[in-house]
C-alpha positions as CSV (number, residue, x, y, z in Angstrom):
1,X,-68.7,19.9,13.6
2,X,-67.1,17.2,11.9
3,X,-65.3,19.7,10.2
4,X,-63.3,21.2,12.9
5,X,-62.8,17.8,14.6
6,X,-61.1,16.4,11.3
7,X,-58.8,19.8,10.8
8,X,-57.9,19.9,15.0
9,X,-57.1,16.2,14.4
10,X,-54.9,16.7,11.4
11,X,-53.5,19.7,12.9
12,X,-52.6,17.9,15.8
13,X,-51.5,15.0,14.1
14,X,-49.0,17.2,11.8
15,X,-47.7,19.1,15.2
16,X,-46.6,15.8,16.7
17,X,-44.9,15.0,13.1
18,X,-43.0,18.2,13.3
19,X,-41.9,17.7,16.5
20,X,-41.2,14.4,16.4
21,X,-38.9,15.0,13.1
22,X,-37.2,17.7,14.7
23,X,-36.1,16.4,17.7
24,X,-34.8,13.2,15.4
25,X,-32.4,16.1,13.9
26,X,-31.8,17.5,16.8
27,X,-30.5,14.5,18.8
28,X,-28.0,13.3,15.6
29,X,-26.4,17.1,15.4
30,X,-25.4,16.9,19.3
31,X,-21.5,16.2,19.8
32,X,-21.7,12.9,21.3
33,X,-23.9,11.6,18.1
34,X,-21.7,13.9,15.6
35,X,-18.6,11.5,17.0
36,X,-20.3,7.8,16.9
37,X,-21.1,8.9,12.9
38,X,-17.2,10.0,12.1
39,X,-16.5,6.6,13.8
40,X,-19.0,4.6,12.0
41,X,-17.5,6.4,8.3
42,X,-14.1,6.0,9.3
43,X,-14.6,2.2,10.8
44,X,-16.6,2.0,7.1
45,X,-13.5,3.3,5.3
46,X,-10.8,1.1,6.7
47,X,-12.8,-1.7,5.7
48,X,-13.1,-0.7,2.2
49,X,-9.5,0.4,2.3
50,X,-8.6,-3.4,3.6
51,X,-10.6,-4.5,0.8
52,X,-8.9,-2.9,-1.9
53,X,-6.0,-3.7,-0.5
54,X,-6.4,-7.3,-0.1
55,X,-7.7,-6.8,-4.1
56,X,-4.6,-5.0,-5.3
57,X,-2.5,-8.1,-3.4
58,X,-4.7,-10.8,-4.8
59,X,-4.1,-8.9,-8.7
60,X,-0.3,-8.8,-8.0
61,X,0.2,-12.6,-6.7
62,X,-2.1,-13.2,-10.1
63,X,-0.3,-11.0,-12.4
64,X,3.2,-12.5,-11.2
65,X,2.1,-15.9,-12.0
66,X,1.7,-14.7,-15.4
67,X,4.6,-13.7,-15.6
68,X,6.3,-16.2,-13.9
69,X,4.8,-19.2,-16.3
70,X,5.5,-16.9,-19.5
71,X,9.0,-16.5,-18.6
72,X,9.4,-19.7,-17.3
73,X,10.6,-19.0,-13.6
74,X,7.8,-21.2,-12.9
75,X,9.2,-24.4,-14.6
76,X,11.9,-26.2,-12.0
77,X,14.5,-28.4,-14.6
78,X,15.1,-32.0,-13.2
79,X,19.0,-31.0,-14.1
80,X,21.0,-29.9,-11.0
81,X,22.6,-27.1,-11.2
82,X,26.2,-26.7,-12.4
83,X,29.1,-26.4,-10.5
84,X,30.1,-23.1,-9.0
85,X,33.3,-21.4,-10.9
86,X,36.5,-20.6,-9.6
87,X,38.4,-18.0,-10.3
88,X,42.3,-18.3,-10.9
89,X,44.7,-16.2,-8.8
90,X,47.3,-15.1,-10.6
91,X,50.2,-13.9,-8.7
92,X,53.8,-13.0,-9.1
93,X,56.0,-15.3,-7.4
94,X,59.2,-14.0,-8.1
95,X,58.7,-10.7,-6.1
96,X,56.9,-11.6,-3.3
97,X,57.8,-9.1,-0.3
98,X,58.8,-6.5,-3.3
99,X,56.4,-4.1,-3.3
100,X,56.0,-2.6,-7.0
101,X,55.2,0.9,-7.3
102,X,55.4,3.0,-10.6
103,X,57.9,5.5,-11.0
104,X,58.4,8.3,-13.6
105,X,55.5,8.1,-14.5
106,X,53.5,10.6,-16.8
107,X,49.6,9.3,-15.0
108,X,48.7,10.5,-11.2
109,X,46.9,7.8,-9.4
110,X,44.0,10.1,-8.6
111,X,41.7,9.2,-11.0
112,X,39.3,11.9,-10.4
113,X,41.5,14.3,-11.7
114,X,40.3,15.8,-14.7
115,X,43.2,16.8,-16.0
């Protein structure tokens, strides 16, 4: 008797296992739950994305320091800077309003002529 009391309790016991697992599956293939998971992944991989992102920045603002101090762009001198050139105009004061062109000559002025 003990027996079939211990099997019809196990038996009973596995049933309510098997249902209860099932349902679980059941309830995270419907649409609605299907949805909340592609959210929760994609919400997952923006942050990851941000992340490497915010790494890649952090290696580049790193990396230009570098290079910065080993080319010495870094380094401000105490000397100001020079003055700024200026450039000479040279100009033709003895024809003014004459306007110059070239005659007989052998060159056209298009220069993308090739020959």
């Amino acid at each position: 008797m003990f027996r079939r009391t211990f099997w019809f309790t196990a038996g009973a016991a596995a049933g309510v296992w098997a249902t209860t697992k099932v349902n679980r599956k059941l309830k995270k293939l419907t649409p609605e739950s299907l949805a909340a998971q592609a959210a929760n992944k994609a919400i997952d991989a923006g942050h990851r994305l941000k992340d490497f992102a915010l790494d890649v920045r952090d290696g580049m603002v790193e990396r230009e320091s570098e290079l910065g101090e080993a080319l010495g762009l870094n380094h401000h001198p105490d000397a100001e800077l020079p003055a700024q050139r200026r450039f000479a105009v040279i100009e033709n004061h003895s024809d003014k309003n004459k306007t110059k062109y070239l005659e007989n000559t052998k060159f056209s002025y298009n220069r993308n002529e090739d020959h």
